[in-house]
OpenMM code with the backbone's topology and positions (N, CA, C; nanometers):
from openmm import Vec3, app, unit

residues = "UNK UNK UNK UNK UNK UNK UNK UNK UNK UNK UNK UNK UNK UNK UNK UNK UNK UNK UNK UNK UNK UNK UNK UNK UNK UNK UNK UNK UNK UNK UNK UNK UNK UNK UNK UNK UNK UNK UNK UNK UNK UNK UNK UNK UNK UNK UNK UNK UNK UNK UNK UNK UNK UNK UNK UNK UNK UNK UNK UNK UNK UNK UNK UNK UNK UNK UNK UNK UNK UNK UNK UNK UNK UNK UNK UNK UNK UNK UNK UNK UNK UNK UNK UNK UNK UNK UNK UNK UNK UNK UNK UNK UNK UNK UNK UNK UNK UNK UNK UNK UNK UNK UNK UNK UNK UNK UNK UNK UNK UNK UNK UNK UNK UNK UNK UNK UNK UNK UNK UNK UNK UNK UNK UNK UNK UNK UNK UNK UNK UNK UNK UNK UNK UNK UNK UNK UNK UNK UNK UNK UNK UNK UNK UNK UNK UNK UNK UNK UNK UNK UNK UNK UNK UNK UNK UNK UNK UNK UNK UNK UNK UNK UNK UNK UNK UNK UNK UNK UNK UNK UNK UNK UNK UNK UNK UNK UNK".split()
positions = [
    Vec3(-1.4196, 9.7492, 10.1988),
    Vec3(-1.5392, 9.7425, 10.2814),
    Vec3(-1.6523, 9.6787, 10.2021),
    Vec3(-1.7063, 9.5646, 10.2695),
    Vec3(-1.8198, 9.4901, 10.2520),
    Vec3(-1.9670, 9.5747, 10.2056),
    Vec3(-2.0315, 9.6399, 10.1140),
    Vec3(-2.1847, 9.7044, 10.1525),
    Vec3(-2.3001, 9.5860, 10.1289),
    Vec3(-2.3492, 9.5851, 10.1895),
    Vec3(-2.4629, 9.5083, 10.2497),
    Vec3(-2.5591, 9.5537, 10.1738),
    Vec3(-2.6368, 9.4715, 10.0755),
    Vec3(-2.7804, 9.5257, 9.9915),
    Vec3(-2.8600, 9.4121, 9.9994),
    Vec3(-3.0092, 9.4905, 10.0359),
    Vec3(-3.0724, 9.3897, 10.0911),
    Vec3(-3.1951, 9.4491, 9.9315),
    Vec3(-3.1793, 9.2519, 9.8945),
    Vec3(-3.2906, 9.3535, 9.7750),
    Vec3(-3.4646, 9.2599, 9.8241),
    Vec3(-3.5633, 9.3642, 9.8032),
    Vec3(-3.6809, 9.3281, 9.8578),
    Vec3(-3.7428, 9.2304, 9.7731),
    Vec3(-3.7424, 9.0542, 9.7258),
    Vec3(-3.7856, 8.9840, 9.6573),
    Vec3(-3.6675, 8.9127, 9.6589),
    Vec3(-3.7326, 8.7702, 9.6246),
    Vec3(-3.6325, 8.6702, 9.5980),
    Vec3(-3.6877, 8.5897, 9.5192),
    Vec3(-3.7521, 8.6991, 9.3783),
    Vec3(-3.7570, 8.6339, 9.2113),
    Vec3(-3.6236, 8.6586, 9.1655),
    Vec3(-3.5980, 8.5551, 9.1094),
    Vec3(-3.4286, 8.5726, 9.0677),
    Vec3(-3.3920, 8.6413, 8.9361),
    Vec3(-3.4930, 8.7170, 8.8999),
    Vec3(-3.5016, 8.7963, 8.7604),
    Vec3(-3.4472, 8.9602, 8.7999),
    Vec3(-3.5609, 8.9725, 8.9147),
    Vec3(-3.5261, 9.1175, 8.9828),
    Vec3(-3.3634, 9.1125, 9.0928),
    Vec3(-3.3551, 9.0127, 9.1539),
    Vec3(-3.1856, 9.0007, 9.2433),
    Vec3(-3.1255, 8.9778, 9.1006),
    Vec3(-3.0972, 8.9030, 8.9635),
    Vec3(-3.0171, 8.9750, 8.8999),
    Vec3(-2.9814, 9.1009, 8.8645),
    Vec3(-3.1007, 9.1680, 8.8058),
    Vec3(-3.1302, 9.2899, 8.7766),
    Vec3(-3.0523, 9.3561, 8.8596),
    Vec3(-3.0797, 9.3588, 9.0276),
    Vec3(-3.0486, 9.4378, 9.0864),
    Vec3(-2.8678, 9.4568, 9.1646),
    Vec3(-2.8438, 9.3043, 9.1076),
    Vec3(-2.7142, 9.2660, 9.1325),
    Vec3(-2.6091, 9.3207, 8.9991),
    Vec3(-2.6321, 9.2809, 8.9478),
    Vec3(-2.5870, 9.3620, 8.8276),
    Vec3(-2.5808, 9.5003, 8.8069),
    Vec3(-2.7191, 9.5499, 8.8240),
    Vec3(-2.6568, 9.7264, 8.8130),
    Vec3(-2.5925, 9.7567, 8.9208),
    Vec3(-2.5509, 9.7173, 9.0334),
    Vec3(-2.4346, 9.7595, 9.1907),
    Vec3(-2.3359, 9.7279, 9.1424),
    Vec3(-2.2924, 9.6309, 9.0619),
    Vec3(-2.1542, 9.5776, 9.0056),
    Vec3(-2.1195, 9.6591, 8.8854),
    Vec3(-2.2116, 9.6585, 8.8198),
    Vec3(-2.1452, 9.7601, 8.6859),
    Vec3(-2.1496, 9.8859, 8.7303),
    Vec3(-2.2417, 9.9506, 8.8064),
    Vec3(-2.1809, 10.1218, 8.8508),
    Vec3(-2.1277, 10.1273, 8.9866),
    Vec3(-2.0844, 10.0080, 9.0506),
    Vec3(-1.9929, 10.0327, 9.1472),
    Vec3(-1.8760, 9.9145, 9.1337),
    Vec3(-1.7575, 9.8869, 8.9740),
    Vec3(-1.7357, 9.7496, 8.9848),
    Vec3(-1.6099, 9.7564, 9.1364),
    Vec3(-1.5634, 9.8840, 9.1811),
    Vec3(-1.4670, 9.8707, 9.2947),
    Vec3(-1.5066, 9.7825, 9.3961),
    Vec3(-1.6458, 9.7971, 9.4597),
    Vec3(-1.6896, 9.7669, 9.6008),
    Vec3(-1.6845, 9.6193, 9.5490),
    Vec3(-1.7041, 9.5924, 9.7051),
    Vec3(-1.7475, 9.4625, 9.7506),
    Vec3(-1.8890, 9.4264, 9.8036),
    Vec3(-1.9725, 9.3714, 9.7448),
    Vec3(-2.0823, 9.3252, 9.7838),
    Vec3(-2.1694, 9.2194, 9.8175),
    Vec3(-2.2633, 9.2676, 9.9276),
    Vec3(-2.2818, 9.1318, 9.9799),
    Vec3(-2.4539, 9.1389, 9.9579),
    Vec3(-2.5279, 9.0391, 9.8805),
    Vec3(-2.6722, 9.1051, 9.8282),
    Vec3(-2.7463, 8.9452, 9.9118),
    Vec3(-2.8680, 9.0281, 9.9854),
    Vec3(-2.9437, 8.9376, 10.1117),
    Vec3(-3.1076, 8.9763, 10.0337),
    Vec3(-3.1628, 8.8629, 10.0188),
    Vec3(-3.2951, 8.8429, 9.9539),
    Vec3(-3.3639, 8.8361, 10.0483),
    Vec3(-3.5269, 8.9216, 10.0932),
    Vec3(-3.6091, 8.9037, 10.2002),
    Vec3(-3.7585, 8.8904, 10.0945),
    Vec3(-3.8786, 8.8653, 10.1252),
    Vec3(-3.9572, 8.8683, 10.0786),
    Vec3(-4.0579, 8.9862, 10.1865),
    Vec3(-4.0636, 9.0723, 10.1411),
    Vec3(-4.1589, 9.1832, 10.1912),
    Vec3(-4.2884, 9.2265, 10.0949),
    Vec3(-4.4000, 9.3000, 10.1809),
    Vec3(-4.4786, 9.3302, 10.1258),
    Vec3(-4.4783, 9.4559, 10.0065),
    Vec3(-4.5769, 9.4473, 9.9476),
    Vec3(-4.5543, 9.6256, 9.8643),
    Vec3(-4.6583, 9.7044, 9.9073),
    Vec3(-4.7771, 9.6117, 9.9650),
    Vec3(-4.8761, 9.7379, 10.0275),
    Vec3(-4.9551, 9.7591, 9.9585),
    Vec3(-4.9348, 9.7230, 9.8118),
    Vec3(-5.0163, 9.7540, 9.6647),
    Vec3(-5.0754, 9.6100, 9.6161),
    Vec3(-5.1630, 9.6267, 9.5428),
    Vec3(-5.2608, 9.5194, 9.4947),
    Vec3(-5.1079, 9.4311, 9.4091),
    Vec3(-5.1707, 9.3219, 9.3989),
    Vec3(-5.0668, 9.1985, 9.3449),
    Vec3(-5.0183, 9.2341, 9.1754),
    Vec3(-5.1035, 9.3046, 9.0999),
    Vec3(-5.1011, 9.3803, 8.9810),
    Vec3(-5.1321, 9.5226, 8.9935),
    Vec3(-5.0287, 9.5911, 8.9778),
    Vec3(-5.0581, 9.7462, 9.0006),
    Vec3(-5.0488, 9.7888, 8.8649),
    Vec3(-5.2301, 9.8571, 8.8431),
    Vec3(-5.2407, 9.8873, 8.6916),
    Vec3(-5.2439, 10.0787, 8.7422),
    Vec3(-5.1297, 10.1180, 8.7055),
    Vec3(-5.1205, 10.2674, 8.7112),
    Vec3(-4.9308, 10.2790, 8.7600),
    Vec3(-4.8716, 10.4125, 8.6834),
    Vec3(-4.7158, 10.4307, 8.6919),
    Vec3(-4.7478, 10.4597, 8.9097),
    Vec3(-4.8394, 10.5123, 8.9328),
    Vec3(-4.7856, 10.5670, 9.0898),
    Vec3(-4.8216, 10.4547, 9.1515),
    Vec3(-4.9196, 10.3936, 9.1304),
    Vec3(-4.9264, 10.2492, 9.2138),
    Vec3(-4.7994, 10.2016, 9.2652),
    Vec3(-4.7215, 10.1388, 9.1330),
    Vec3(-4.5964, 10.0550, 9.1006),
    Vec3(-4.5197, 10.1264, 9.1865),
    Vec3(-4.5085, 10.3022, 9.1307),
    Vec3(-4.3871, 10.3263, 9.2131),
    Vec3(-4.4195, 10.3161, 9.3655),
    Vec3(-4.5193, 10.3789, 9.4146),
    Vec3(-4.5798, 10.3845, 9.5573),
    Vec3(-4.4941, 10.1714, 9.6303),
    Vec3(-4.5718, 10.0961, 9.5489),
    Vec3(-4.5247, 9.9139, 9.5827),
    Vec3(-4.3320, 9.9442, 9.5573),
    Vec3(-4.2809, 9.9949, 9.5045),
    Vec3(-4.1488, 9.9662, 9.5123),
    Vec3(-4.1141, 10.0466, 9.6094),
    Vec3(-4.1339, 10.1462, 9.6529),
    Vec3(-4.0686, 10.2835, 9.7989),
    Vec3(-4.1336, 10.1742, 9.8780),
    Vec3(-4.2794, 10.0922, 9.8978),
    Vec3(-4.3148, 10.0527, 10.0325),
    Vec3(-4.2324, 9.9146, 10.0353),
    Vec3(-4.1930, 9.8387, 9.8995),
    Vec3(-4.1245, 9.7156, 9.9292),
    Vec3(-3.9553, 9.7699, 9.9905),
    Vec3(-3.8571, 9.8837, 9.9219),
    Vec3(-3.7961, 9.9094, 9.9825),
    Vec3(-3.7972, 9.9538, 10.1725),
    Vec3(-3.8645, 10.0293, 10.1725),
    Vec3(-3.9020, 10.0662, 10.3087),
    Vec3(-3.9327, 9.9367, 10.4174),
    Vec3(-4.0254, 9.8025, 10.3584),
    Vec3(-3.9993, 9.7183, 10.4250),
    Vec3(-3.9032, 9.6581, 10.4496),
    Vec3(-3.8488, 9.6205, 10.3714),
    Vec3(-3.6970, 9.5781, 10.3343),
    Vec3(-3.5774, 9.5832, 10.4582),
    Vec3(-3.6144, 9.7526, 10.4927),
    Vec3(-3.4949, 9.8287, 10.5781),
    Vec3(-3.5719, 9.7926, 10.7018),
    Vec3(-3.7304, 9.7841, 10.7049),
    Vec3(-3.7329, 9.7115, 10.8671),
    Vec3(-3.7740, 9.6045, 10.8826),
    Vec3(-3.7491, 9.5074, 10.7962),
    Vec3(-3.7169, 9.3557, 10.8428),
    Vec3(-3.5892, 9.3644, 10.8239),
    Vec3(-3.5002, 9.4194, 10.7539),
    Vec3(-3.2948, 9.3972, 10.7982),
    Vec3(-3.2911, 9.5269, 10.8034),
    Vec3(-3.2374, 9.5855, 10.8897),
    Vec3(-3.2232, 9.6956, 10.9214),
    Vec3(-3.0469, 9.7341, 10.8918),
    Vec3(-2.9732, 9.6214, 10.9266),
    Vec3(-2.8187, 9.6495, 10.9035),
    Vec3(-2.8064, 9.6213, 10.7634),
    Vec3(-2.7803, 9.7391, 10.6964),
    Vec3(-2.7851, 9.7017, 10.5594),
    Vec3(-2.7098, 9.8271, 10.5091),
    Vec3(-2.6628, 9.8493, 10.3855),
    Vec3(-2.6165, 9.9894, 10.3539),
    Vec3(-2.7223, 10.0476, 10.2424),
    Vec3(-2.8128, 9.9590, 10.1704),
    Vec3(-2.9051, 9.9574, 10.0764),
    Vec3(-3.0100, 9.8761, 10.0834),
    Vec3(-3.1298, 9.9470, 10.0489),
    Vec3(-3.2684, 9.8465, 10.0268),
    Vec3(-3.3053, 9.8723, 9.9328),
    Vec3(-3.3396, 9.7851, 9.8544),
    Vec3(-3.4250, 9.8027, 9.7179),
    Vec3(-3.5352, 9.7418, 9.7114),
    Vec3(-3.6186, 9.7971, 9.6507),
    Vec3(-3.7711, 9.8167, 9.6222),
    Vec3(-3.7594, 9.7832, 9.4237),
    Vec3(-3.8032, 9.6724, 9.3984),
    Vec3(-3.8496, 9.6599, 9.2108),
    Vec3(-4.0133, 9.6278, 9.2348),
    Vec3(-4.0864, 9.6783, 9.1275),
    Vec3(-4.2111, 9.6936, 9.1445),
    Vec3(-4.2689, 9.6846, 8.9671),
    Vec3(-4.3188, 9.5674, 8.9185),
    Vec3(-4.3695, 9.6312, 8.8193),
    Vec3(-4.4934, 9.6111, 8.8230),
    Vec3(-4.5553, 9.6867, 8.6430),
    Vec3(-4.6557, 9.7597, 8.6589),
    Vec3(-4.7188, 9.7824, 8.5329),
    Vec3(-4.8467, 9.7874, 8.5534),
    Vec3(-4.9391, 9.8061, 8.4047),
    Vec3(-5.0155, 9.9920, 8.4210),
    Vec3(-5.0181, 10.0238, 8.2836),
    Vec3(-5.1124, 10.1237, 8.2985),
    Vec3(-5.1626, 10.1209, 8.1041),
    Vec3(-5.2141, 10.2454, 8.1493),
    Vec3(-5.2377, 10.2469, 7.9676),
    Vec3(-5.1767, 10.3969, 7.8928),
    Vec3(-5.1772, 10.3850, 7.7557),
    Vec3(-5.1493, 10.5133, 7.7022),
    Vec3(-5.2172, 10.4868, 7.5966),
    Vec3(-5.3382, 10.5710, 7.5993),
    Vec3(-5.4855, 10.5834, 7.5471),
    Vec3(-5.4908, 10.4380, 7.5650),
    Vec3(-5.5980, 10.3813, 7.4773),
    Vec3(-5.6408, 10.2745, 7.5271),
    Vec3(-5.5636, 10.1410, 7.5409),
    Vec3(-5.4646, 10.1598, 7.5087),
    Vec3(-5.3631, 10.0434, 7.4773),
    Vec3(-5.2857, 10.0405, 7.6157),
    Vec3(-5.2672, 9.8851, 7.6730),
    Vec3(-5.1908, 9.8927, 7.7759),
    Vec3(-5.0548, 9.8458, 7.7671),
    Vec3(-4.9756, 9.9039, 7.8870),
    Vec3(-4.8155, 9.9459, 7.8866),
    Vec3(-4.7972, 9.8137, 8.0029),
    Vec3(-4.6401, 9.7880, 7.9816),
    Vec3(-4.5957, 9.7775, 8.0934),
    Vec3(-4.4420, 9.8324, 8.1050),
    Vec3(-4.4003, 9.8141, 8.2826),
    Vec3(-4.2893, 9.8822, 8.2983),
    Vec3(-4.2367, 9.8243, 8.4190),
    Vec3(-4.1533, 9.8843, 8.4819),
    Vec3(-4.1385, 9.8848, 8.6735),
    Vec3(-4.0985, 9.9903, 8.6951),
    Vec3(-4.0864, 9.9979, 8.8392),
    Vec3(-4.0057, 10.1019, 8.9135),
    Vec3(-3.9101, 9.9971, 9.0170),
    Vec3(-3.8066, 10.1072, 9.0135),
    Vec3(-3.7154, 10.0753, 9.1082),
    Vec3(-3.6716, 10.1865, 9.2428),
    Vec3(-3.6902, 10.1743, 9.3316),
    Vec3(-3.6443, 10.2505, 9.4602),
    Vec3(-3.5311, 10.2199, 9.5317),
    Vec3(-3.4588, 10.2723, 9.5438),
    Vec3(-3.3280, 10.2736, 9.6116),
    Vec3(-3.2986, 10.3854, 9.7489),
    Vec3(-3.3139, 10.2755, 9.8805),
    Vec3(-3.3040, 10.3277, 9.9726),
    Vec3(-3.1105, 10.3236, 10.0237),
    Vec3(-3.1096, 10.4698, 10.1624),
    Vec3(-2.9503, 10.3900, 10.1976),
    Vec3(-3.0147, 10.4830, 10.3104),
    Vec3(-2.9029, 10.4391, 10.4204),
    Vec3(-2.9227, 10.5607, 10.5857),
    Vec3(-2.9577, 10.7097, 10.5759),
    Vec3(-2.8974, 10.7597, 10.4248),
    Vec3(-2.9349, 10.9008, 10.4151),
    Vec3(-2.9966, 10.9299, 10.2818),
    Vec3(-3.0258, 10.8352, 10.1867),
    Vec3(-3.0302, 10.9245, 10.0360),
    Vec3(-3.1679, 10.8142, 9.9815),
    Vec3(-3.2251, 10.8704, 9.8786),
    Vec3(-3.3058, 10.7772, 9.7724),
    Vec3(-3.2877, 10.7754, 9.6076),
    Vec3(-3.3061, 10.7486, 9.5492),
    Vec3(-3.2673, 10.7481, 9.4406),
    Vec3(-3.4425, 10.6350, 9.3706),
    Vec3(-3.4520, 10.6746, 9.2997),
    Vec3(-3.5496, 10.5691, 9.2235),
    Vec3(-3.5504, 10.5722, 9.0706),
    Vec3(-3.5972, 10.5215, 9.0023),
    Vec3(-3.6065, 10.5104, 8.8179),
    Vec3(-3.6895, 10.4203, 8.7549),
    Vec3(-3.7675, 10.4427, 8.6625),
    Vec3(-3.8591, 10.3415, 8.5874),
    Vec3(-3.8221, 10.3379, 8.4703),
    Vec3(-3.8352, 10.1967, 8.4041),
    Vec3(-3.8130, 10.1192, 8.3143),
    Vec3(-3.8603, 10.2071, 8.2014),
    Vec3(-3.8028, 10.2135, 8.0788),
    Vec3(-3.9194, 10.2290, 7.9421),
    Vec3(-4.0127, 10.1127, 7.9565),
    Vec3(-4.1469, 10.1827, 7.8770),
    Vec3(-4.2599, 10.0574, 7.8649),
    Vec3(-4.2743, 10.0049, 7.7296),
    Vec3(-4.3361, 9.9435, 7.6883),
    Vec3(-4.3829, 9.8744, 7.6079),
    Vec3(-4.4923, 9.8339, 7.5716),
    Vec3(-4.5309, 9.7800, 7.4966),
    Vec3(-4.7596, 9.7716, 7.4691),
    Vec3(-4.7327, 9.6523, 7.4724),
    Vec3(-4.8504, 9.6161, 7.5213),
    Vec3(-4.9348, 9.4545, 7.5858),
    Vec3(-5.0026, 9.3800, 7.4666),
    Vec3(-4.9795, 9.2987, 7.4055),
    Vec3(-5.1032, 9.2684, 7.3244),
    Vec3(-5.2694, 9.2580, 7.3675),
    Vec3(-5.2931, 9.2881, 7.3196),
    Vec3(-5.4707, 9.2807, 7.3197),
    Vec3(-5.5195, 9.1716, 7.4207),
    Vec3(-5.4291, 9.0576, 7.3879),
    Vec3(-5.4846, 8.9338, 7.4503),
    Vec3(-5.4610, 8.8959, 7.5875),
    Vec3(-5.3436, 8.9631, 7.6267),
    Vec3(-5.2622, 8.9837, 7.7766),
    Vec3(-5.3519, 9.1080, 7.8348),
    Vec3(-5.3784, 9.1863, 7.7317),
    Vec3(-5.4146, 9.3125, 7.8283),
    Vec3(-5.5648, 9.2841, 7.8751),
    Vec3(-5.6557, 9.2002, 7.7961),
    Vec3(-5.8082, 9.1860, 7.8759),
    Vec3(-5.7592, 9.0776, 7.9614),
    Vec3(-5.6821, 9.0007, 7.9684),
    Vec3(-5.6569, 8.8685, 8.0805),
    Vec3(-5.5705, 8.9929, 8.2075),
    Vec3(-5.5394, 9.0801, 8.1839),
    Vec3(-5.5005, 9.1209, 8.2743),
    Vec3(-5.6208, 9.2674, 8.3277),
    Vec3(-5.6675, 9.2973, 8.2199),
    Vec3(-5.8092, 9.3892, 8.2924),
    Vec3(-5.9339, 9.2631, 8.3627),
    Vec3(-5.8961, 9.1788, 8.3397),
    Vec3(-5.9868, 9.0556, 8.3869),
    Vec3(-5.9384, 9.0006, 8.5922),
    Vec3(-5.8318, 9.0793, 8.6130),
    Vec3(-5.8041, 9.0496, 8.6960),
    Vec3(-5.6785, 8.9441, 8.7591),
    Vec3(-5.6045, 8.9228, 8.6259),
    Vec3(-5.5196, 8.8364, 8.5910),
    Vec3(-5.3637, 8.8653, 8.6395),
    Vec3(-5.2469, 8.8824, 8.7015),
    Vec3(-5.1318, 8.9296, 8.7123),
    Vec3(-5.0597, 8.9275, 8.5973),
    Vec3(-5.0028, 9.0044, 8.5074),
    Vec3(-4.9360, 9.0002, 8.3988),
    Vec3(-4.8860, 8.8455, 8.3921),
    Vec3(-4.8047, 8.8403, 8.4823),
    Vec3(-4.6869, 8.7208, 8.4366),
    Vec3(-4.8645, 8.6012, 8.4123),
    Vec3(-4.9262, 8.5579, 8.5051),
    Vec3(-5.0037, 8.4179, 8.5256),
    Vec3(-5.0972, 8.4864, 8.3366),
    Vec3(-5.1146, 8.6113, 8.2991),
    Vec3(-5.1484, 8.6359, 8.1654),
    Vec3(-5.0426, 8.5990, 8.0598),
    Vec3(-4.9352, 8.6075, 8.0459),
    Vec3(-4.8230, 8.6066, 7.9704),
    Vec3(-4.8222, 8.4534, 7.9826),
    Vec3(-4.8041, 8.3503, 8.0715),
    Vec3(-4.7758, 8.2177, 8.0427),
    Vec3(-4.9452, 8.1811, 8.0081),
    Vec3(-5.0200, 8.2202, 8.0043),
    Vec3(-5.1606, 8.1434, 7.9218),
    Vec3(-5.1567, 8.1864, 7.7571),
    Vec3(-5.1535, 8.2869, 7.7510),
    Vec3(-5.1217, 8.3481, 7.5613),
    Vec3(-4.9982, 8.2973, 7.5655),
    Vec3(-4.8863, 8.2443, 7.6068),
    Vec3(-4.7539, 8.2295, 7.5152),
    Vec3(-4.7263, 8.0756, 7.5420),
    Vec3(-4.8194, 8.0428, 7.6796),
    Vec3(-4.8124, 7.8670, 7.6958),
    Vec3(-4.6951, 7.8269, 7.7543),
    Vec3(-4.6611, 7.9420, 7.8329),
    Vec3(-4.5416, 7.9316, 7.9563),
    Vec3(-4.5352, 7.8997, 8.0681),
    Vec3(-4.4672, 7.8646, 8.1339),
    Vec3(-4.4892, 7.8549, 8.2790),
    Vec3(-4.3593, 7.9329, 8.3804),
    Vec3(-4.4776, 8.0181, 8.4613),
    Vec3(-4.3608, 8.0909, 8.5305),
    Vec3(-4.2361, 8.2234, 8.4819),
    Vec3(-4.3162, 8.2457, 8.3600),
    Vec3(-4.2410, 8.3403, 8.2962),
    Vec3(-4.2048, 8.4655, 8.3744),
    Vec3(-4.2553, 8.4976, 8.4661),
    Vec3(-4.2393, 8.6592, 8.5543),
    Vec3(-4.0813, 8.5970, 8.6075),
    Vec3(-4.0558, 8.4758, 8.6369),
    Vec3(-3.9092, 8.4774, 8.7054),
    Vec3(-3.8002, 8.4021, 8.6105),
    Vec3(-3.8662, 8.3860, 8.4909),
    Vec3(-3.7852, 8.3725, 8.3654),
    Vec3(-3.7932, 8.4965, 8.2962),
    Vec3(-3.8233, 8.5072, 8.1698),
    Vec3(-3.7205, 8.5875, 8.0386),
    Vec3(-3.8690, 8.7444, 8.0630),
    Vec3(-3.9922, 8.6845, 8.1218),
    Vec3(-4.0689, 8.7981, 8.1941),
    Vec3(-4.1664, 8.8407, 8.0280),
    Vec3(-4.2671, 8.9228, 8.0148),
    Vec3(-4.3627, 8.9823, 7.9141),
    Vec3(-4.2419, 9.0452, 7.8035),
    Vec3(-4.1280, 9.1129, 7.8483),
    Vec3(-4.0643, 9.1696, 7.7810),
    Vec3(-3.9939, 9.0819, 7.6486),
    Vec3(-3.9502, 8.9711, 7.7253),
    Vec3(-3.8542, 8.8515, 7.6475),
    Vec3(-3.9833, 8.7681, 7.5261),
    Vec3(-4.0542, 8.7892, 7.6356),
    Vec3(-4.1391, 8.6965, 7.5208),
    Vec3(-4.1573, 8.7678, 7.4164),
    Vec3(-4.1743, 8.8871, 7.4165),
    Vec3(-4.2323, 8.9827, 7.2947),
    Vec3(-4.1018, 9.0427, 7.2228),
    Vec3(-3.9847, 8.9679, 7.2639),
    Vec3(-3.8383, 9.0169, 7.1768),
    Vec3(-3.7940, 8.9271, 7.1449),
    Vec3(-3.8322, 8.8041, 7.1829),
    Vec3(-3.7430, 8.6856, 7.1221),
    Vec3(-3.6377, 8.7163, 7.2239),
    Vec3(-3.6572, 8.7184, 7.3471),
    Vec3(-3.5176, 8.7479, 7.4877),
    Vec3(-3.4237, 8.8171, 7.4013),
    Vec3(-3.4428, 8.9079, 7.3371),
    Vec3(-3.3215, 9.0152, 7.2823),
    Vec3(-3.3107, 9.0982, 7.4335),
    Vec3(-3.4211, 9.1342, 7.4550),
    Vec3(-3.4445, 9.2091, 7.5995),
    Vec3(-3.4982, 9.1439, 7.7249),
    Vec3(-3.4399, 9.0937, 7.8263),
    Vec3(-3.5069, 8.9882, 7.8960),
    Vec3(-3.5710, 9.0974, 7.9988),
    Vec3(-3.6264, 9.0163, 8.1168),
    Vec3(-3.7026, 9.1125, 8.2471),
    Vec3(-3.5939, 9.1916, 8.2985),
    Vec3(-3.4717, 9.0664, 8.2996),
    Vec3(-3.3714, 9.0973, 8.4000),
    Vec3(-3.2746, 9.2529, 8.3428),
    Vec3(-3.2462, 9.2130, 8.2124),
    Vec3(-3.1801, 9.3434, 8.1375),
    Vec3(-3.2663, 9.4619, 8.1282),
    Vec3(-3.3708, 9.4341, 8.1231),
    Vec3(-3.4605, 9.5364, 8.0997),
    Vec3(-3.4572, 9.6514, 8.2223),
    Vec3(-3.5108, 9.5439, 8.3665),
    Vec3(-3.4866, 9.6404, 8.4857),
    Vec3(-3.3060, 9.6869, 8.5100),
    Vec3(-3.2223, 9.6234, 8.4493),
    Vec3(-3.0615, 9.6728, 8.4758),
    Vec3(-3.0645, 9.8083, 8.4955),
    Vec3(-3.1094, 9.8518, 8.3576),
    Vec3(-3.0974, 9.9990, 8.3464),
    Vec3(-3.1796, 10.0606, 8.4028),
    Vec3(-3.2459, 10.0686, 8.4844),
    Vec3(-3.3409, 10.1367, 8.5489),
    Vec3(-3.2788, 10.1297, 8.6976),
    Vec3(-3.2321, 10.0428, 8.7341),
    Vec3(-3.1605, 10.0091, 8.8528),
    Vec3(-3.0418, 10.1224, 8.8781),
    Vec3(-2.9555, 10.0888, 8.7306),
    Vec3(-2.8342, 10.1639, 8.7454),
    Vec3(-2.8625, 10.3191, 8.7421),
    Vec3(-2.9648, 10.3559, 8.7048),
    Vec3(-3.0289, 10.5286, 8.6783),
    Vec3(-3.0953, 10.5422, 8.8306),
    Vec3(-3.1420, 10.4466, 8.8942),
    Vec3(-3.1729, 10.4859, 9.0416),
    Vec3(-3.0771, 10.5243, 9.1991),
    Vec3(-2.9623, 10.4441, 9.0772),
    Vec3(-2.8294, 10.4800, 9.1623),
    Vec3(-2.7631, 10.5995, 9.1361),
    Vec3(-2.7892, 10.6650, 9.0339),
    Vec3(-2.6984, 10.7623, 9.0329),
    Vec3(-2.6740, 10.8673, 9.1490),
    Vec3(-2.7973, 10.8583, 9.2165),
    Vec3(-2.7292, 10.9791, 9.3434),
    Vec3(-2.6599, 10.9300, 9.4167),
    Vec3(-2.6407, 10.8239, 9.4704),
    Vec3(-2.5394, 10.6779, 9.5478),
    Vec3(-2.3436, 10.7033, 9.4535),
    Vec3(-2.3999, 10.7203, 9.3407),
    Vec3(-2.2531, 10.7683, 9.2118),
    Vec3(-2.2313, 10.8950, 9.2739),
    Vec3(-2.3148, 10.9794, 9.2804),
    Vec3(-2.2589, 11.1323, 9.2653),
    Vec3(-2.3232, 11.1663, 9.3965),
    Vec3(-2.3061, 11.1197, 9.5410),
    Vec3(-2.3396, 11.1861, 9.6190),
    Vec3(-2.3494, 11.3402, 9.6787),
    Vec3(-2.1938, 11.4034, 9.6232),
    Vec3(-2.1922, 11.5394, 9.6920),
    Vec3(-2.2917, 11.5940, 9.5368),
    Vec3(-2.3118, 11.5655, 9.4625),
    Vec3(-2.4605, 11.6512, 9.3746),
    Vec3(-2.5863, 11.6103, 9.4176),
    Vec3(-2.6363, 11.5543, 9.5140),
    Vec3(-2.7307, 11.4872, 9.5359),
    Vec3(-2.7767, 11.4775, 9.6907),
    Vec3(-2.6714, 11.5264, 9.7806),
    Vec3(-2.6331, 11.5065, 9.9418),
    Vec3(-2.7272, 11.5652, 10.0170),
] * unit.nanometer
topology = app.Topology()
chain = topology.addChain("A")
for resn in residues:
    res = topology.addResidue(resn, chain)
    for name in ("N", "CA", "C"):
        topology.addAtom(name, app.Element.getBySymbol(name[0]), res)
């Protein structure tokens, strides 16, 4: 049987991400993954962890009512906040199905100084990240994370695991039902 996952975005950083963790914790199924562009409801940079998550449940939730025949919607959402004065980043991921949710956020990481006032300035991480690193388009390439690892850790690997931890109640339904 075919399951139908409809993931909410069609940056090809987050449909890897999100294609990848369905295949590695489900490699039996068969899947069929449909890209929509929906809203999140949340400002274009969400500086706070509930913002982000709040933009990934509302991008999932849209998701399921612009395709409604689906067996999964996913919601990726990332996100700035701070821990003390230094700012973080991260995402969330939401995982909708007909009966269950599941969601998970990324570990974060610190911003340099120079990203973080271009982004208290009103700036979206990624359009901050390609002016300090002299990139272009980095949010749907290697993303803030890659740049600051030398892509040891790209956007896409980064959200994997957060993906695959949002699935676990989808893994273990009768603990979770």
């Amino acid at each position: 049987m075919v399951k139908k996952i409809v993931i909410a975005s069609k940056n090809p950083i987050k449909v890897d991400a999100v294609r990848n963790g369905f295949e590695r914790l489900f490699p039996d199924d068969t899947h069929q993954f449909v890209c929509v562009s929906v809203r999140s409801d949340v400002t274009d940079q969400p500086l706070s962890d509930q913002v982000a998550r709040i933009g990934a449940s509302n991008r999932a939730q849209n998701a399921r009512e612009a395709m409604p025949d689906a067996d999964f919607w996913v919601g990726v959402e990332g996100g700035c906040d701070y821990l003390g004065t230094a700012m973080i980043g991260f995402a969330w991921i939401v995982v909708l199905s007909g009966t269950m949710q599941g969601s998970s956020r990324t570990a974060h990481f610190q911003l340099p100084p120079a990203v973080q006032a271009l982004v208290e300035s009103g700036l979206e991480l990624g359009e901050a990240d390609d002016r300090i690193f002299g990139k272009t388009n980095s949010k749907q390439k290697t993303g803030a994370v890659g740049l600051l690892t030398g892509d040891i850790l790209t956007r896409a690997s980064f959200y994997e695991q957060a993906v695959i931890l949002a699935l676990i109640p989808f893994k273990n339904p009768t603990l979770y039902g």
